[in-house]
FIZA-395568 format. One record per residue (C-alpha): residue in one letter; x, y, z negated. Coordinates in steps of 0.5 Angstrom, whole numbers, plus 500, padded with zeros to 3 digits. Last residue first. Layout:
BEGIN
aXYZ
...
This chain:
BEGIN
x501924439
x496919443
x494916449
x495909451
x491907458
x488901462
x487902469
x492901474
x489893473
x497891471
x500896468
x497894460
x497898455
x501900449
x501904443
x505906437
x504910430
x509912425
x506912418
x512911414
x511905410
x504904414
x508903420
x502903424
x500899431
x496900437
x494895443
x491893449
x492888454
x488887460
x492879462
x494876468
x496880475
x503882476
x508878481
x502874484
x497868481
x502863483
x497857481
x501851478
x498844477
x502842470
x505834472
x511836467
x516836473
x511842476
x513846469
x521845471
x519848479
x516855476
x522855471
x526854477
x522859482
x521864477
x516867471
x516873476
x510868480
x505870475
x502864473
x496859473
x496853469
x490847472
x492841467
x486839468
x481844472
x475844468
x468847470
x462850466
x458853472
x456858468
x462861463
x465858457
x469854461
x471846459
x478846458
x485845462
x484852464
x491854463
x494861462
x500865464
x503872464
x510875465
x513881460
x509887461
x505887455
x510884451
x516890454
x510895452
x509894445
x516893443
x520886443
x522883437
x520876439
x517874432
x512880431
x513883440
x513876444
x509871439
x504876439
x504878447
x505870449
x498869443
x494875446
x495871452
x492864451
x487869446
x484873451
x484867457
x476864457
x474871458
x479876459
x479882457
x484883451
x486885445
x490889440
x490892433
x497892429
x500895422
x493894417
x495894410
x494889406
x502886405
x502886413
x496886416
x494883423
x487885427
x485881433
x479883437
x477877440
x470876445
x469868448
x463869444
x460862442
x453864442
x449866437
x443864434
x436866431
x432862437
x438856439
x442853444
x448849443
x454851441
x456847434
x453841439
x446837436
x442838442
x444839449
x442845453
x449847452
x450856449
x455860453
x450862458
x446866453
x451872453
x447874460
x446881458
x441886460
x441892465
x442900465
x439906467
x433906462
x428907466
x430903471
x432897467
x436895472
x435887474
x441881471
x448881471
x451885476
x451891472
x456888466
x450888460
x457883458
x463886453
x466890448
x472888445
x474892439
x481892434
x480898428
x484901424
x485907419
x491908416
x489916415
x494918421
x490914426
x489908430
x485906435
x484899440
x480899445
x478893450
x473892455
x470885459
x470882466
x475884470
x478880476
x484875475
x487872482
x488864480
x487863488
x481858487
x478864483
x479866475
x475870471
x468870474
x463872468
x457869470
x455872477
x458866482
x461866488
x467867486
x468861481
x472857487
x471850483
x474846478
x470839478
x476834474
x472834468
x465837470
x461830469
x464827462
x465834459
x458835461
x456830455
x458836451
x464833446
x463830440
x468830434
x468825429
x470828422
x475824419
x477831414
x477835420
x478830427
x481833433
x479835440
x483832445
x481835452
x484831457
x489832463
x496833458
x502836461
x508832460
x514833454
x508831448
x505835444
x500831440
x504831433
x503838433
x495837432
x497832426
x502837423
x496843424
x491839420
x496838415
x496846414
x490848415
x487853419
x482846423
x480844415
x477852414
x474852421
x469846420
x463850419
x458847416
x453853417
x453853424
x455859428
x459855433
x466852434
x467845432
x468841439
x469845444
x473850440
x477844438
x479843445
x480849445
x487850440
x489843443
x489847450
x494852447
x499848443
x499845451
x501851454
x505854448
x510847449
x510848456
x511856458
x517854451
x520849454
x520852463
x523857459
x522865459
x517864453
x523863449
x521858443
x526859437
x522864431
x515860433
x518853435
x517849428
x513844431
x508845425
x509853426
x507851433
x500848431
x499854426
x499859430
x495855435
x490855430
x490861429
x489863436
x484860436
x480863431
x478868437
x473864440
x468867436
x462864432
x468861430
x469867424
x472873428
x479874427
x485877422
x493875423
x495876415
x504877416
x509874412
x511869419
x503867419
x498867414
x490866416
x485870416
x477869418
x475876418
x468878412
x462880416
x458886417
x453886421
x449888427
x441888427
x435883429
x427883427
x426890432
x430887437
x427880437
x420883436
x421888443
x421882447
x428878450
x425872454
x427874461
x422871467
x425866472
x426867479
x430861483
x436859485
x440857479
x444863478
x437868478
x432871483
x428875478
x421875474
x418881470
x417879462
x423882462
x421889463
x416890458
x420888453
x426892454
x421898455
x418897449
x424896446
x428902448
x422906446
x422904439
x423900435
x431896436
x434903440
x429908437
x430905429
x437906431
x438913433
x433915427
x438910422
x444915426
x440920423
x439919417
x446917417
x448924419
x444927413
x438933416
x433928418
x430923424
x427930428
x437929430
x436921430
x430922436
x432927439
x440924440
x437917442
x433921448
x439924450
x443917450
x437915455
x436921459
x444919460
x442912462
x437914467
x442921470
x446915472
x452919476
x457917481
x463920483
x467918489
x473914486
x471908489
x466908494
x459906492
x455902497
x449906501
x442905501
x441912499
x444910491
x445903492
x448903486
x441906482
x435904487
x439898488
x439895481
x431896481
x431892488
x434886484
x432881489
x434882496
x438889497
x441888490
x443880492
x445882498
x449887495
x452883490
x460883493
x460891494
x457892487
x462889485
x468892490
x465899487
x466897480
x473895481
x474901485
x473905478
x467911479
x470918479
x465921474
x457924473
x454930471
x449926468
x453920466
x459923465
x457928461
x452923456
x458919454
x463925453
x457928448
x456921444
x460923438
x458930438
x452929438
x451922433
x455927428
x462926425
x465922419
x465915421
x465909417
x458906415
x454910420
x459910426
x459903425
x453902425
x452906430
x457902434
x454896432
x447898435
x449900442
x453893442
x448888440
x442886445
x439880444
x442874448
x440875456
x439869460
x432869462
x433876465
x439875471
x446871471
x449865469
x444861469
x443857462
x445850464
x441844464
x435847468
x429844471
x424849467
x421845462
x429843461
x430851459
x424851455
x426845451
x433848449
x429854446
x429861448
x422864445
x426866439
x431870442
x438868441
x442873438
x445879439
x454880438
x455886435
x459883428
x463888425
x469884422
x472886416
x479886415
x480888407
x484894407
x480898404
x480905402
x484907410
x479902413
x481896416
x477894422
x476888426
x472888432
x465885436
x461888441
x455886446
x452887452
x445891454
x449897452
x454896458
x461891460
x465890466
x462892471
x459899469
x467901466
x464908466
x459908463
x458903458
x466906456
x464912454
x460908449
x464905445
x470910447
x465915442
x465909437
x472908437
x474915436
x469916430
x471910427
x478912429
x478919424
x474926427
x479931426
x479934432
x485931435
x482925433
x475925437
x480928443
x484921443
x477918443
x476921450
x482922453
x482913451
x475912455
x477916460
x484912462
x480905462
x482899459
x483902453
x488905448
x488910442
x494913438
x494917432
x498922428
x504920426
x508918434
x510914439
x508911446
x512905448
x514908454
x510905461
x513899466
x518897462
x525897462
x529894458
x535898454
């Protein structure tokens, strides 16, 4: 018996695991009180706003893939808010930038997750808007045992809240003192915000999905429009150094609205893998499916081996050096020509025994790739990404910290749901005061260059790196996981796949099992840098796999024994409906739950 760091949970009536232990009780007691996983995760929706700050907010966005108990076809809830109408290229230029910053006002997308998950709850759920917002409002108002990591991120934005952002100062320094780490803190202002939703749903009507309209209509109408549009017309400090003022305005909430979308898929080992269409990253990870199916490796390749880190590296950076090239929410997308199998045999046919250092996007149907001209500049400038306020993934030292939140939630029905909720992260841009939380910084993964799949534009969203993955197995949903990680969520959703459906090993041995990614590629995130042939790992691959990889000219990080990937997961036999469930050791935060 190998042993792991937390049993695999297991069990018949429902199972639920996040990046934070509230979030997953939370939704635990949804099920246990007969409401079904849409209701669950929409409730550790908003617990997680308050209770991983940092790490995501109702100023931020959320895609998932759900699969209902009637419906098996995986559709995607789109959460990811757009480009607001004033937000041009040539606006950017006018006012000397090239880059969106990586922080403040002028960088916010439309906010889209608080309205995704009332869409969700309306569409799917069962319970009423009160309950399911209860645990949310209890630990706001009374407040709860605030996560280190949140208190160590206000600690390295001090200065900037003490200088600049005297509205984000008022609620995180709360007596002119820092946070400490599990002492409880509380944000009444975001509480009175949830309260206020509730009244106006509940004087909306009597139905539950009166109401959830009425919450929604407050959220993209009413008072929390009025004051988003109000408050981003005020200047702040950003990234670039200088004060911008946010172009966010009441009309962009009031005109946009989350959806739903069909799941792009993808047949793999009598499985269908589900992801987010390639206004997403996620399709990634269909793509390097397929590539290491054309090398033949998927059932032989030992991720334990020097052979086996190298092939899936290198599969990996093909995978995004497609992203740069032909992922965006455009209309003539190339994705169905990247998912085909020819297309992947000409992909394989790269991999070579030396790490690669450039960035080698392919040609769909003969089409010319065009790279960002950045490309050119940045190739070689990997930097210390510390100091920033994007969405810091990796430092010099190849130590990961927290940037995003998972949940995934099954239950007895066979209904499924994989989400990832991000951005609105406490550093990203001024409190609003008067409604306890901050706008996101979504913006800075467009290019302020015209003609690129992922260039800036009104009405448009941005190349998310968020990616949820639902996988089916004869139509019906068995597996849901995801990770926080940026640039990183699929590199390590792929050794976690390829480890428990083609490996064999059980939900916790391939959560636990050693880690490793590559940030051979342009960033997502403010300042765009790329670290040719960079592959960070934890040190338990060991010193002679580890000097195999240094052979083959990777330029290998040690990040620490236990370090890489946030992953969560739950899975569903639907021929006897037993459920399973694991989470990730390694941030000591994320929590599997269930019975």
């Amino acid at each position: 018996m190998t042993f792991t760091t937390r049993p695999t949970l297991r069990g018949t009536f429902g199972m639920v695991a996040a990046t934070h232990w509230l979030a997953s009780q939370s939704a635990m007691g949804v099920l246990e009180r007969g409401g079904n996983a849409f209701d669950a995760a929409t409730c550790a929706g908003f617990v997680l706003h308050v209770v991983e700050p940092h790490l995501n907010g109702p100023g931020g966005e959320v895609p998932a893939i759900v699969a209902t108990a009637d419906d098996h076809i995986p559709k995607v809830l789109c959460g990811q808010g757009v480009a607001p109408a004033g937000a041009t290229i040539a606006h950017f230029h006018d006012l000397g930038l090239d880059l969106v910053p990586g922080s403040g006002p002028l960088a916010a997308t439309i906010p889209g997750a608080v309205d995704a998950w009332l869409l969700l709850l309306r569409d799917h759920g069962t319970w009423q808007l009160r309950d399911v917002l209860e645990p949310a409002i209890g630990y706001a108002k009374a407040g709860h045992p605030l996560a280190a990591g949140a208190a160590a991120t206000v600690g390295s934005v001090e200065e900037l809240f003490r200088d600049h952002w005297q509205t984000s100062a008022e609620l995180w320094l709360q007596g002119g003192e820092l946070p400490q780490a599990h002492a409880l803190f509380a944000n009444p202002a975001y509480a009175s915000t949830l309260e206020r939703l509730v009244g106006e749903a509940e004087a909306a009507g009597t139905s539950r999905e009166a109401q959830i309209e009425g919450a929604r209509d407050a959220w993209r109408q009413g008072f929390v429009a009025e004051a988003i549009d109000a408050f981003s017309q005020r200047p702040f400090r950003d990234s670039s150094g200088r004060d911008h003022s946010g172009l966010v305005t009441g009309h962009d909430l009031a005109t946009w609205s989350a959806n739903w979308e069909l799941a792009t898929t993808m047949e793999w080992n009598d499985l269908t893998v589900a992801k987010t269409p390639a206004w997403g990253q996620g399709p990634v990870l269909l793509q390097a499916l397929a590539i290491l199916d054309a090398l033949g490796e998927p059932g032989e390749l030992d991720l334990g081996t020097e052979r086996g880190v190298h092939f899936v590296t290198e599969v990996m950076k093909l995978a995004m050096a497609d992203r740069e090239a032909w992922y965006g929410d455009v209309l003539d997308s190339a994705l169905p020509a990247l998912l085909t199998k020819p297309y992947a045999r000409r992909r394989a046919s790269l991999v070579g025994a030396l790490a690669s250092d450039e960035l080698r996007p392919g040609t769909p149907q003969g089409r010319t790739p065009r790279l960002p001209q950045a490309y050119a500049g940045r190739r070689g400038s990997g930097q210390d990404l510390s100091g920033t306020i994007g969405e810091p993934t990796v430092g010099a030292t190849g130590r990961t910290r927290g940037d995003t939140c998972h949940v995934d939630v099954v239950d007895r029905w066979g209904n499924m749901i994989s989400a990832t909720p991000s951005g609105g992260w406490l550093q990203s841009s001024p409190t609003i005061p008067e409604l306890g939380f901050c706008l996101g910084t979504r913006a800075q993964m467009f290019w302020l260059e015209e003609g690129l799949p992922s260039s800036l534009a009104p009405g448009k969203r941005p190349r998310t790196t968020l990616s949820p993955t639902l996988v089916m197995r004869e139509g019906r949903p068995v597996l849901a996981c995801g990770s926080p990680g940026g640039d990183q969520q699929d590199q390590w959703q792929l050794l976690f796949l390829l480890r428990h459906l083609a490996g064999g090993m059980s939900l916790q041995e391939a959560i636990d099992a050693p880690a490793w990614h590559t940030a051979s590629f342009l960033g997502s995130f403010y300042p765009r840098t790329m670290e040719p042939r960079s592959l960070v790992v934890e040190d338990r691959l060991g010193d002679s796999v580890i000097a195999g990889l240094e052979r083959r000219g990777h330029v290998v990080t040690r990040s620490g024994p236990w370090s890489l990937g946030r992953l969560c997961a739950v899975t569903r036999d639907p021929d006897t409906g037993v459920v399973a469930a694991g989470a990730n050791p390694r941030s000591m935060q994320n929590y599997a739950v269930g019975r």
